[in-house]
C-alpha positions as CSV (number, residue, x, y, z in Angstrom):
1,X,11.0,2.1,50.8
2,X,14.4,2.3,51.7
3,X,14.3,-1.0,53.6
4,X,12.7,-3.1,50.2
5,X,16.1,-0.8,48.4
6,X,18.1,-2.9,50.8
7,X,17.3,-6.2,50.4
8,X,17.2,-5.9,46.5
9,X,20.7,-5.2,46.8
10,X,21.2,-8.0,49.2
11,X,19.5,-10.3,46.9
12,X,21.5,-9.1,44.0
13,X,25.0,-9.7,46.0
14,X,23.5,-12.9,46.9
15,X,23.0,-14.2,43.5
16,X,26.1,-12.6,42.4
17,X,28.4,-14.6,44.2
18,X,26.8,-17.4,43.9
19,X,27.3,-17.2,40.3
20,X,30.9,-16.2,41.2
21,X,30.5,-13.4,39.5
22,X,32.7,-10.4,40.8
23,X,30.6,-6.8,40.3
24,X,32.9,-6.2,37.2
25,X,32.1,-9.4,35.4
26,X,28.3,-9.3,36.5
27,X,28.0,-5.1,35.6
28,X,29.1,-6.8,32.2
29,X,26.9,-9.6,32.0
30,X,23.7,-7.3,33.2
31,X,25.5,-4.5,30.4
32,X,25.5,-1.5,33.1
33,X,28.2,0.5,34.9
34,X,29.8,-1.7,37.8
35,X,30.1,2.0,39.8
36,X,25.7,2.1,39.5
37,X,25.8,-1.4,40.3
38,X,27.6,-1.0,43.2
39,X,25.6,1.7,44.4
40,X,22.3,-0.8,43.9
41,X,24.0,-3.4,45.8
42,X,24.6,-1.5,48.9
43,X,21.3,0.5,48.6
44,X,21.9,3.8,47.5
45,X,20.1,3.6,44.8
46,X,16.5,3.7,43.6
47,X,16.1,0.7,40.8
48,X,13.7,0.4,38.4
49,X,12.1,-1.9,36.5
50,X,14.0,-1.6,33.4
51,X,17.2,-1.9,35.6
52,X,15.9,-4.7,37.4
53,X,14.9,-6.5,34.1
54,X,18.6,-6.0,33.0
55,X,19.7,-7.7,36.8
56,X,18.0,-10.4,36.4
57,X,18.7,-11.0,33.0
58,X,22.6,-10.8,33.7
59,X,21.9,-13.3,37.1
60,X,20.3,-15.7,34.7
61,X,17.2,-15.4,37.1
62,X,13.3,-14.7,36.3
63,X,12.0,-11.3,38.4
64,X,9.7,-14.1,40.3
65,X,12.8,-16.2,41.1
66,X,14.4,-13.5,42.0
67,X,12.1,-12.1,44.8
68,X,10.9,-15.7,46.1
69,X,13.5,-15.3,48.9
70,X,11.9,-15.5,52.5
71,X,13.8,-11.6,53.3
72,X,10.9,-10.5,50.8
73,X,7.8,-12.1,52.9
74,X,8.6,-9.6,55.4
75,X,7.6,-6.5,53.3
């Protein structure tokens, strides 16, 4: 588990920056606390589906788009 924790928050810097979003301006766009989002990022934190909804909402990404990423055909 905590290895798939990790590479959600990977993928969620990954898509972050690419949007050129800094964690302030994304914890805004995905409407949570950039201090939770930070923790999610580094993998400190559990995430659920709700949560995830809310990431991938604010990325401007479906959940499928999200996790086609060749780090999650490892798991």
């Amino acid at each position: 588990m905590p290895e798939t924790i990790e590479k959600i928050g990977e993928r969620i810097v990954e898509l972050r920056k690419a949007k050129g979003l800094s964690q302030q301006q994304f914890a805004y766009e995905a409407d949570m606390e950039r201090t939770y989002l930070n923790h999610i990022e580094k993998g400190r934190k559990n995430i659920s589906i709700a949560t995830l909804e809310k990431v991938t909402k604010g990325l401007g990404v479906t959940i499928a788009t999200f996790f086609n990423h060749p780090s999650f055909n490892e798991l």
